[in-house]
C-alpha distance (Angstrom), angle and dihedral (degrees) to the residues before:
residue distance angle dihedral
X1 . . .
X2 3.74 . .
X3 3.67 117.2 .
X4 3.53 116.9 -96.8
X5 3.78 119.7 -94.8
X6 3.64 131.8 -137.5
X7 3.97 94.6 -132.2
X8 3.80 123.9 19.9
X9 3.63 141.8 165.7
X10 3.57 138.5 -144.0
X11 3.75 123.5 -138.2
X12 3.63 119.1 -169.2
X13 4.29 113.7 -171.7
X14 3.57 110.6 -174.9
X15 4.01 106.7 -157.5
X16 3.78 138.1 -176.7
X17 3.88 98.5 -83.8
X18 3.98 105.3 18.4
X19 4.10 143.2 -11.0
X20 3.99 128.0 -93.1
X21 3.66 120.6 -146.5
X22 3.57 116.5 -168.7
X23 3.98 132.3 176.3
X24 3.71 118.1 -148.6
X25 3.68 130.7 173.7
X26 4.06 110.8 -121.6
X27 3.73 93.7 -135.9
X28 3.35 109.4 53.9
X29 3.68 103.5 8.8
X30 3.90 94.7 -128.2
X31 3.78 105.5 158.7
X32 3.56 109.6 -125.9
X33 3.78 109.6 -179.0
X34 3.84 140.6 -0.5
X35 3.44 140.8 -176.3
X36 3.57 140.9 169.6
X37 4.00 134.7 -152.2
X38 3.85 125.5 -160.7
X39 3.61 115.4 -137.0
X40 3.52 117.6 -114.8
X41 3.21 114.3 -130.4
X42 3.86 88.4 23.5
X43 3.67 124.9 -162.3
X44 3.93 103.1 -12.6
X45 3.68 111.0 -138.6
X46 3.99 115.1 144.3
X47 3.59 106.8 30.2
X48 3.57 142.8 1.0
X49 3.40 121.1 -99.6
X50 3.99 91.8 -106.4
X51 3.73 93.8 39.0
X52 3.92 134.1 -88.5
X53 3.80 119.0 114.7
X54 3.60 126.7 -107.9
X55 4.14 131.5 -147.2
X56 3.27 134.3 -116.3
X57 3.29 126.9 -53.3
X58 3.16 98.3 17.4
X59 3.62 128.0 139.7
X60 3.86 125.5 -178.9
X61 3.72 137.3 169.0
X62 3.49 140.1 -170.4
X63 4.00 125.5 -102.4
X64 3.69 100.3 -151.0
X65 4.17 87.3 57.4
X66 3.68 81.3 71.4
X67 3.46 98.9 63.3
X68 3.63 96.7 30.0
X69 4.19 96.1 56.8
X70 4.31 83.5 39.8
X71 3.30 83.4 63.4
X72 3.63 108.5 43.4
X73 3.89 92.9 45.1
X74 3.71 105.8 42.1
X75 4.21 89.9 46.5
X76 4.13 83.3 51.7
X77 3.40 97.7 42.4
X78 4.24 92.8 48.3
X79 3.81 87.0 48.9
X80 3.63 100.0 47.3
X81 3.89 90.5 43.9
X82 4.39 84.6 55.6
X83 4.17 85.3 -134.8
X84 3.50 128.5 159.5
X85 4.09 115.6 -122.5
X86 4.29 86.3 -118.8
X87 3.61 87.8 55.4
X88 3.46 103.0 67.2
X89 3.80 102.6 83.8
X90 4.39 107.6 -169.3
X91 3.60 132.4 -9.4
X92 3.56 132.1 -136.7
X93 3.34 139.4 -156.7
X94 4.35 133.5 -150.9
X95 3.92 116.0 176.6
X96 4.11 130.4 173.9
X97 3.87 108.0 -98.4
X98 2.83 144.9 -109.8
X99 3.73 86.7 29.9
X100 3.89 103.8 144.6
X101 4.28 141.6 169.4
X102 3.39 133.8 -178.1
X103 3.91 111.3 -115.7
X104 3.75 127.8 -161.2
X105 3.71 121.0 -134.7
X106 3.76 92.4 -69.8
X107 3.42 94.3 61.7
X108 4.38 82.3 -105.8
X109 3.68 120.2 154.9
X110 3.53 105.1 -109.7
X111 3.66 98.8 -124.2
X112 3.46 102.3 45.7
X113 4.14 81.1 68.4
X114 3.73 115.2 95.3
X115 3.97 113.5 -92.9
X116 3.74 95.7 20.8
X117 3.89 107.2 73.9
X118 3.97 90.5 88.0
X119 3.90 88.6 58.6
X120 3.50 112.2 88.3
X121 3.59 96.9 -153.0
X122 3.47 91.3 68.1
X123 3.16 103.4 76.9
X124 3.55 147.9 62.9
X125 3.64 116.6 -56.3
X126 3.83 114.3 -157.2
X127 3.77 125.9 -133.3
X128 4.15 92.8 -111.6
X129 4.47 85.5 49.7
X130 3.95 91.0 121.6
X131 3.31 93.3 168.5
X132 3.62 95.9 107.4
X133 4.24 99.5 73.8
X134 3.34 97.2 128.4
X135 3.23 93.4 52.8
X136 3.71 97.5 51.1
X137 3.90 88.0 42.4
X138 3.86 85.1 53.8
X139 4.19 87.5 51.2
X140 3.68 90.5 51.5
X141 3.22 98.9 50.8
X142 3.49 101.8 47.4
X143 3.89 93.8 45.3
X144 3.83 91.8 55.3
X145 3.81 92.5 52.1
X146 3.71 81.7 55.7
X147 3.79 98.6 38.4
X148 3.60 95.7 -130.4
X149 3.51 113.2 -160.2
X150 3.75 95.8 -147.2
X151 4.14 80.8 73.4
X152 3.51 84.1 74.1
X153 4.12 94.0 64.4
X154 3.94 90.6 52.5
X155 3.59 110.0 45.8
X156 3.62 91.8 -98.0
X157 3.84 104.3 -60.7
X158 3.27 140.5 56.4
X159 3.95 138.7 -138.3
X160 3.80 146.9 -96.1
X161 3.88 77.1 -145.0
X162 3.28 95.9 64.5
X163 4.34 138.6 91.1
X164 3.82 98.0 -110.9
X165 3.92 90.9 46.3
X166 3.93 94.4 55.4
X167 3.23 99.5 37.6
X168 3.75 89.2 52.7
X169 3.68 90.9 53.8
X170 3.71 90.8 57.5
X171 3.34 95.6 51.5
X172 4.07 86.0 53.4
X173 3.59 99.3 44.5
X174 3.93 108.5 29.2
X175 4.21 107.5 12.0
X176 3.93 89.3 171.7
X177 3.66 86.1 64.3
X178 3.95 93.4 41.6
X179 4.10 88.5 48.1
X180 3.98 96.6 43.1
X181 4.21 90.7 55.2
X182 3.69 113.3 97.7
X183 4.06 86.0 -166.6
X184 3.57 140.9 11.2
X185 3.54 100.6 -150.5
X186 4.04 137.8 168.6
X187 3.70 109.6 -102.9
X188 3.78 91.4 -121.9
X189 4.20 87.2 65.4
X190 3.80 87.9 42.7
X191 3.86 95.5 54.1
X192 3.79 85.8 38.8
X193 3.57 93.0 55.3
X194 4.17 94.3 50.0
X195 4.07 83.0 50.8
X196 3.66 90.1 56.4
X197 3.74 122.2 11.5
X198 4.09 87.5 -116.9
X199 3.82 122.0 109.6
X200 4.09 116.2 -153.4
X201 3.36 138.0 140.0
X202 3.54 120.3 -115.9
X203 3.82 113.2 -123.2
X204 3.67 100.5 -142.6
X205 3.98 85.7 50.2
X206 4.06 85.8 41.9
X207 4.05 90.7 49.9
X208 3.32 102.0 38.1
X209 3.92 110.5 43.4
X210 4.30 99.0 6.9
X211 3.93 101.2 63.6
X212 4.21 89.4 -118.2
X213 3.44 126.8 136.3
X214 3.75 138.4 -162.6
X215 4.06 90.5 -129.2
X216 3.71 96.3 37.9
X217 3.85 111.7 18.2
X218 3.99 115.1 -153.7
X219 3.75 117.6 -4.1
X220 4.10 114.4 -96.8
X221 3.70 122.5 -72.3
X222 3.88 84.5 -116.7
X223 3.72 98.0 65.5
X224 4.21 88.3 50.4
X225 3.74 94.7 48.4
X226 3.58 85.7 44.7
X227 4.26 81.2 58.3
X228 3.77 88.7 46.6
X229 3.80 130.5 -22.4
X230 4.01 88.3 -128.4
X231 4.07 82.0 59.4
X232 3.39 96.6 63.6
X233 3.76 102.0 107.0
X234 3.41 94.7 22.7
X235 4.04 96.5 123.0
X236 3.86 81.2 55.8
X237 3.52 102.9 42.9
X238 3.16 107.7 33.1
X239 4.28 115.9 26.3
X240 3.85 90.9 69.6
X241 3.75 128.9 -156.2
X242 3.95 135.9 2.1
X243 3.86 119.8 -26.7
X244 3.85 93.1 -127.8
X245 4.25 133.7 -173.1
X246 3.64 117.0 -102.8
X247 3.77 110.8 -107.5
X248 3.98 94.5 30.4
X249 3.94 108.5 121.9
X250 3.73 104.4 -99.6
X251 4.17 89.9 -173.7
X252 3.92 143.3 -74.1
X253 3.30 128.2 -51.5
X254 3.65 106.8 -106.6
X255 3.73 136.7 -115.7
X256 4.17 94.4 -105.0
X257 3.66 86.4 44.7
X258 3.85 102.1 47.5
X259 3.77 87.5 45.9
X260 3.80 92.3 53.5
X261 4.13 90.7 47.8
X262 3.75 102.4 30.0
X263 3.73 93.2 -116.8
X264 3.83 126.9 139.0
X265 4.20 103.5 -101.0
X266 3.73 108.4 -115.6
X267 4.02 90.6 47.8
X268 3.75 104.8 151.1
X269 3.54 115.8 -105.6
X270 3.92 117.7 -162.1
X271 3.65 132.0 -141.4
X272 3.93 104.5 -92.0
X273 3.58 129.4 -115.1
X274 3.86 137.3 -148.8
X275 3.91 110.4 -93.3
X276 3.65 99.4 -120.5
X277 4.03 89.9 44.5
X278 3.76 87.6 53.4
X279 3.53 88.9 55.1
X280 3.96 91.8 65.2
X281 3.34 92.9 67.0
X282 4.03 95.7 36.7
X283 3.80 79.0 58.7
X284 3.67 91.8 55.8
X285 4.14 99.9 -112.7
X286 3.35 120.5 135.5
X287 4.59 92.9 146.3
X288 3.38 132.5 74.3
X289 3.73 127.1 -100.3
X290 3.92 102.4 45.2
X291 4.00 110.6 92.2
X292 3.42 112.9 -148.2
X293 4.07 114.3 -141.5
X294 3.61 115.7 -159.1
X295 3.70 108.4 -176.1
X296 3.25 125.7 179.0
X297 4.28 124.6 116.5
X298 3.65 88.7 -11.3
X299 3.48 122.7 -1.5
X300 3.84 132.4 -120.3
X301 4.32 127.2 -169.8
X302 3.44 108.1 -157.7
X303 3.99 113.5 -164.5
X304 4.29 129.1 -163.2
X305 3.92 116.0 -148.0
X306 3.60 139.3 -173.8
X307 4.45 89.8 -140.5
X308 3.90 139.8 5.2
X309 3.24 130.2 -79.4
X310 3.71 133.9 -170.2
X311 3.94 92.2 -127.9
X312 3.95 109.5 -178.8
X313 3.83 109.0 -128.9
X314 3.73 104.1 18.3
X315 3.43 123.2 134.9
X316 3.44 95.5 -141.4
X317 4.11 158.3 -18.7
X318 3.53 118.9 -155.4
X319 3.26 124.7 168.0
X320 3.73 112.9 -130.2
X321 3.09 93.7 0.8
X322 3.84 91.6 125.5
X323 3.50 119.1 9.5
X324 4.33 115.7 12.3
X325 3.77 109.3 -98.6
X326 3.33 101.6 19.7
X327 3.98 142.2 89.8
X328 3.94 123.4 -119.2
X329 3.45 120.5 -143.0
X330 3.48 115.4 -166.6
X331 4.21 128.4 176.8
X332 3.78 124.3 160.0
X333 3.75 147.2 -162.7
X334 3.53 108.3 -126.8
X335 3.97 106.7 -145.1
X336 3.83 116.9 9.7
X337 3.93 110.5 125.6
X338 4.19 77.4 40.5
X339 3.76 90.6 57.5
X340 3.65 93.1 49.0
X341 3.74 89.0 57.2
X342 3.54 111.2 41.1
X343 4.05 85.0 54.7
X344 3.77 84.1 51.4
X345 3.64 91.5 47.4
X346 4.12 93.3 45.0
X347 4.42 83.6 53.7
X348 3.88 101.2 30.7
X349 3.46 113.9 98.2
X350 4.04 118.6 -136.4
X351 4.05 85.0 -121.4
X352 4.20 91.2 61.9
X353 3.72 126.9 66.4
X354 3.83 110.2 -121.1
X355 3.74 93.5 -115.3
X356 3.64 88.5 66.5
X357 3.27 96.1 54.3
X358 3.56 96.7 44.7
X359 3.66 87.4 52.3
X360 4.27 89.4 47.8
X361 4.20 86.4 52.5
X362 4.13 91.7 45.3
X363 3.96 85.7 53.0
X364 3.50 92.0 42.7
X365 4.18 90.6 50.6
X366 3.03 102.2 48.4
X367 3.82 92.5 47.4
X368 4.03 87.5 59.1
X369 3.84 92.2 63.4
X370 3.79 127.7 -143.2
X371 3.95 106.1 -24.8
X372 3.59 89.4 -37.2
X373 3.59 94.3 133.2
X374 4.30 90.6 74.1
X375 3.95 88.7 -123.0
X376 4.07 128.9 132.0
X377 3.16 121.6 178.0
X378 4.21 133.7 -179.9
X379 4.01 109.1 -136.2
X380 3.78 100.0 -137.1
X381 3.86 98.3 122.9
X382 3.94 84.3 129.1
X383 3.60 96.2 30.0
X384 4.22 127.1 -92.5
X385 3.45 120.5 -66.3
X386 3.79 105.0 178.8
X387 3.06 144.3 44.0
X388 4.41 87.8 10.2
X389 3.71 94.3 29.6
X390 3.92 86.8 -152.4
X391 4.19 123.2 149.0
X392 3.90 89.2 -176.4
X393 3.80 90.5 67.8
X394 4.07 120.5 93.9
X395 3.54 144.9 -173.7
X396 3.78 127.4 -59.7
X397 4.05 126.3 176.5
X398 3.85 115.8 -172.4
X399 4.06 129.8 -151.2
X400 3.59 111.1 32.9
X401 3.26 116.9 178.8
X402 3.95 132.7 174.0
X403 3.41 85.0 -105.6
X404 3.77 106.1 53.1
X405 3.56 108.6 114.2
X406 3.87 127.9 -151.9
X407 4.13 91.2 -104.0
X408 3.69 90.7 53.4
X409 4.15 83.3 47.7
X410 3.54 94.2 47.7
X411 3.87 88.9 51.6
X412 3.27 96.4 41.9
X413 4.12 92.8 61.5
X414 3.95 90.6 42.1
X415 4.20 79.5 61.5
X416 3.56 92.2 50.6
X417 3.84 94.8 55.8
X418 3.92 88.7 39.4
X419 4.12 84.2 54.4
X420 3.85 90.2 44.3
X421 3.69 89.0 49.9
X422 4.61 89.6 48.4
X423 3.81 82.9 50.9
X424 3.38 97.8 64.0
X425 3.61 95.0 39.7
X426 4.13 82.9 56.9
X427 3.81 89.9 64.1
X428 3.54 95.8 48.7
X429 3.78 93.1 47.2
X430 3.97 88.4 48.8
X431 3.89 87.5 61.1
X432 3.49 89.9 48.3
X433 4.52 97.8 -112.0
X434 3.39 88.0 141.8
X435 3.97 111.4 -144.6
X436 4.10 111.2 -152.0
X437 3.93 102.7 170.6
X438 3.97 141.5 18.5
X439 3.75 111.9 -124.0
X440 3.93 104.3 -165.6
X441 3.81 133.7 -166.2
X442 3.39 145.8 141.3
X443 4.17 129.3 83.6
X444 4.05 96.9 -61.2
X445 4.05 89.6 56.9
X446 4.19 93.3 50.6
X447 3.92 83.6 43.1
X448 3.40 111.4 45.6
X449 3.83 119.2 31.8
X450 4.05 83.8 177.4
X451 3.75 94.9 67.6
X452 4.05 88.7 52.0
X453 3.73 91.1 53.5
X454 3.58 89.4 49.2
X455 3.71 98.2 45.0
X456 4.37 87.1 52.6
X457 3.78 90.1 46.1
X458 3.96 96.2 49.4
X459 3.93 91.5 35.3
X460 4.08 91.7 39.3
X461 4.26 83.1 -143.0
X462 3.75 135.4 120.1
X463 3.58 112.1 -98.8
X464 4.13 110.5 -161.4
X465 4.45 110.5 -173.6
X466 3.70 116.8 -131.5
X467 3.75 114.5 -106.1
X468 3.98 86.7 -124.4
X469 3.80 125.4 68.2
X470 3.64 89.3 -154.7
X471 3.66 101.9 46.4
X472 3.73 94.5 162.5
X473 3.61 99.9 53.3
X474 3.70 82.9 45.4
X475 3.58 93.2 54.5
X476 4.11 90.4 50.8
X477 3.72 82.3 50.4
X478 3.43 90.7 62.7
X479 3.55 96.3 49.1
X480 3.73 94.1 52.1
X481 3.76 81.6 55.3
X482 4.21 93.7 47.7
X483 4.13 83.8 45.7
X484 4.09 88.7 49.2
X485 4.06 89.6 51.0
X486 3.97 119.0 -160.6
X487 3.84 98.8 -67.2
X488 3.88 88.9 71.0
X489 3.59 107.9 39.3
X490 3.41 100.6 -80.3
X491 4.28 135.8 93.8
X492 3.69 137.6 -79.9
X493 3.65 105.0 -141.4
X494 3.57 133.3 28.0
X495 3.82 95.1 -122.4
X496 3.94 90.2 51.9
X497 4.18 83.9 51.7
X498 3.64 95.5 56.5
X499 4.04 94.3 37.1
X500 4.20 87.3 57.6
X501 3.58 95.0 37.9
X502 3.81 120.0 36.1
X503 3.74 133.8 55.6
X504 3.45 148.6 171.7
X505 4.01 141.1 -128.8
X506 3.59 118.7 -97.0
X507 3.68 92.5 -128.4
X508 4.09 125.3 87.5
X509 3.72 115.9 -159.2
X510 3.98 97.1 -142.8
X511 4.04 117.2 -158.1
X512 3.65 116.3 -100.0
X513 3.82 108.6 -120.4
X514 3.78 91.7 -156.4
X515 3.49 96.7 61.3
X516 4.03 97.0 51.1
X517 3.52 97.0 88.6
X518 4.34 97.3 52.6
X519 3.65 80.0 44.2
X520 4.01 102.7 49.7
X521 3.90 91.1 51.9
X522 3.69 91.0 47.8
X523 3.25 93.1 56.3
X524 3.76 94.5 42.2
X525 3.85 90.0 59.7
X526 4.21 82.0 44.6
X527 3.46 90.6 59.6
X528 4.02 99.2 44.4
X529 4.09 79.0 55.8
X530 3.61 102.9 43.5
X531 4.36 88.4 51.4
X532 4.00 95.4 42.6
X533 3.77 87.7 50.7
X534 3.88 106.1 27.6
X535 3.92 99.5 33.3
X536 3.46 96.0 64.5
X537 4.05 97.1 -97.1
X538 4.45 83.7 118.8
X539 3.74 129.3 20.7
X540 3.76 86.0 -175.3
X541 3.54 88.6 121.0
X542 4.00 94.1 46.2
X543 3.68 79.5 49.2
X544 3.95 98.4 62.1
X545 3.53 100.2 30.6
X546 4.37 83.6 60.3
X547 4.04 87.7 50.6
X548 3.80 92.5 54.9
X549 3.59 89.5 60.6
């Protein structure tokens, strides 16, 4: 048990499969407790929890598994770090995006009511649900006809992943459930809202997944009647209460709440933030020009600039929506830590732990040497997120022989990623956002030094490790501490936050000249394979993902 410390704050980071808690002292950043709690019912993907199948694609989870694993974790983490409830100055919160649910007018989860946990659309859909393409194809096309300006902010498409998208698809496929929510709301307001009584809607989630922006708010009733005539008031009906900036005090904790955690009631709660985007600051940056990688299931590089750019493929710009007077840039890989094990998974045997045989595949890897194994492969095994933003794309690996082995596999997808990663960077450099160093963070980069040598060969940039293996529930930390302010314990200004609380390693993993030239003709030959199949030239994939279903 750590000694207690006279000003602390809570982080909370909401993932895919369960929710961090970690305690960290706002001067000094020392890290004095964490804990973690699986969801659970976990990511919801078959059947609902009472029965009844679902399609593909989807991906569901379960509302009270918030506040269950909340629970668990931030109680374990307080009593591990030995702290006193009136020490823990502001919490903040970090959650997976876009994670939404409808609500009804008492902020309720829709299927936790009676008669509406056999509906589907009631509950929870999870950031990686991709079941709603159509939908988003039907959103893109309608707002190009237009010439939408929000287009602009996202690369010039949107995503099945994102707010609009799902809650589209409900409409479609179950309008009872569409016209009984009060709200459609990201998860990380929802759980924010039990915490403290106060519904808003967190900007970065707003900006980045919800088609608002700071200059414009929501797009025009026009363009979502021109979705669907029962859409058009949906920004008004159905995006409840005020788009506000991550770290600003949304309210005290309350009295049920504090009980349930052993915190003092009236502890500041911050607006939340999107995991990845909380990872920035976790990873101490806060200026333009250093792309932060978080990689973990999937995989997201988040990017501060001094102006806006019309980047292809991003996922968004928002101004703001991280750090005040500056533009996020955000783009994404949508499976990579999931690639790495459902290949371990297919080789693993059920008689050997999995970090065994991740560690046999590393050795293996890095034996093989820099693309030496005559493999390319395109990481779409959940789809691409950036540059095509496309959920109807899939895997591909190229050059199997009889005598590929399963390292030379394994390396050969931690390549693609690596390539899917330089692609991106391409479209920022085209726009001139320059990008001088690799910031990385996230479970993959404390696990796998490999895949950070790759990533600086393929890329030919620095990469630098965040001090923190759990940037993003650092980076909610820090909020907590912005939404406490000085007079409790906490900081002022975001910059002095991040300067107190975040570090880096020592260490700089430099590119390897040598290896540039194996790596720029892979990547040439990745590129000729990512256009013929991802720029229309092939709808094979399209194709076989519609005769799976």
């Amino acid at each position: 048990m750590h000694s207690a410390a006279a000003g602390c704050a809570v982080g909370i980071d909401f993932g895919t499969a369960s929710c961090r808690a970690v305690i960290v002292e706002t001067a000094t950043g020392r890290q004095l407790a964490t804990a973690v709690a699986d969801y659970p019912h976990g990511v919801i993907d078959r059947e609902l929890p009472g029965g009844g199948p679902l399609g593909v694609d989807w991906a569901l989870q379960h509302p009270s598994d918030y506040l269950t694993s909340l629970t668990a974790a931030v109680t374990e983490a307080r009593r591990d770090a030995g702290t006193a409830a009136d020490t823990i100055a502001g919490i903040g919160i970090d959650f997976t995006a876009s994670t939404v649910l409808p609500i009804d007018s008492a902020g309720q989860a829709l299927c936790l009511r009676p008669g509406f946990a056999d509906r589907p659309h009631a509950w929870v859909k999870l950031w990686k649900h991709h079941a709603a393409q159509p939908q988003a194809d039907r959103i893109n096309e309608i707002a190009t006809a237009r010439g939408e300006r929000f287009l602009d902010d996202y690369g010039g498409r949107t995503s099945s992943e994102w707010l609009v998208a799902k809650a589209l698809q409900i409409l479609d496929e179950d309008p009872e459930i569409f016209e009984s929510a009060v709200g459609i709301v990201e998860a990380a307001d929802w759980t924010t809202g039990q915490l403290t009584g106060v519904l808003i809607r967190n900007a970065c989630g707003a900006g980045y997944k919800g088609l608002w922006s700071r200059a414009h708010g929501f797009p025009p009733a026009e363009f979502f009647e021109a979705l669907d005539p029962r859409m058009r008031h949906f920004a008004r009906d159905k995006l409840p209460g005020e788009v506000v900036p991550p770290g600003q005090c949304v309210g005290g904790l309350t009295e049920a709440w504090a009980s349930r955690l052993g915190l003092a009631a009236g502890t500041p709660v911050a607006a939340p933030i999107i995991d990845a985007h909380a990872g920035v600051l976790g990873a101490t940056v806060v200026t333009p020009g250093r792309m932060v990688i978080v990689l973990g299931t999937s995989t997201c590089q988040m990017l501060l600039a001094d102006r806006h750019a019309p980047v292809e493929g991003v996922a968004g710009i928002v101004q703001d929506g991280i750090v005040e007077g500056l533009y996020g840039y955000e783009a994404g890989q949508a499976a990579v830590g999931d690639i790495f094990g459902w290949f371990a998974g297919l080789v693993g045997s059920p008689a050997t732990d999995s970090a065994s045989t991740f560690a046999h595949l590393e050795a293996d890897a890095a034996a093989a040497g820099p693309g030496g194994n005559g493999l390319v492969a395109l990481d779409w095994w959940n789809g691409n997120r950036s540059v095509l933003a496309n959920a109807d794309l899939s895997g591909l690996i190229v050059g199997l022989s009889l005598q590929t082995t399963a390292g030379e596999l394994y390396r050969s997808l931690i390549e693609a990623t690596g390539f899917g990663t330089r692609r991106i960077l391409d479209a920022f450099e085209a726009e001139q956002i320059p990008v001088t160093e690799l910031v990385a963070t996230g479970g993959l980069a404390e696990r796998s030094p490999l895949l950070l040598r790759i990533y600086a060969d393929i890329t030919q940039r620095p990469i630098r490790l965040a001090t923190s293996p759990n940037a993003s529930a650092l980076g909610a930390a820090i909020l907590g501490a912005l939404a406490a302010g000085p007079d409790r314990g906490g900081h002022g200004s975001l910059e002095t936050a991040v300067g107190r609380m975040a570090g880096l390693a020592t260490e700089t993993i430099e590119p390897d000249g040598t290896a540039a030239g194996q790596y720029d003709a892979l990547y040439r030959e990745y590129l000729e394979l990512h256009d013929h199949f991802g720029r229309g030239e092939s709808a094979v994939m399209s194709r076989l993902r519609r005769l799976r279903r």
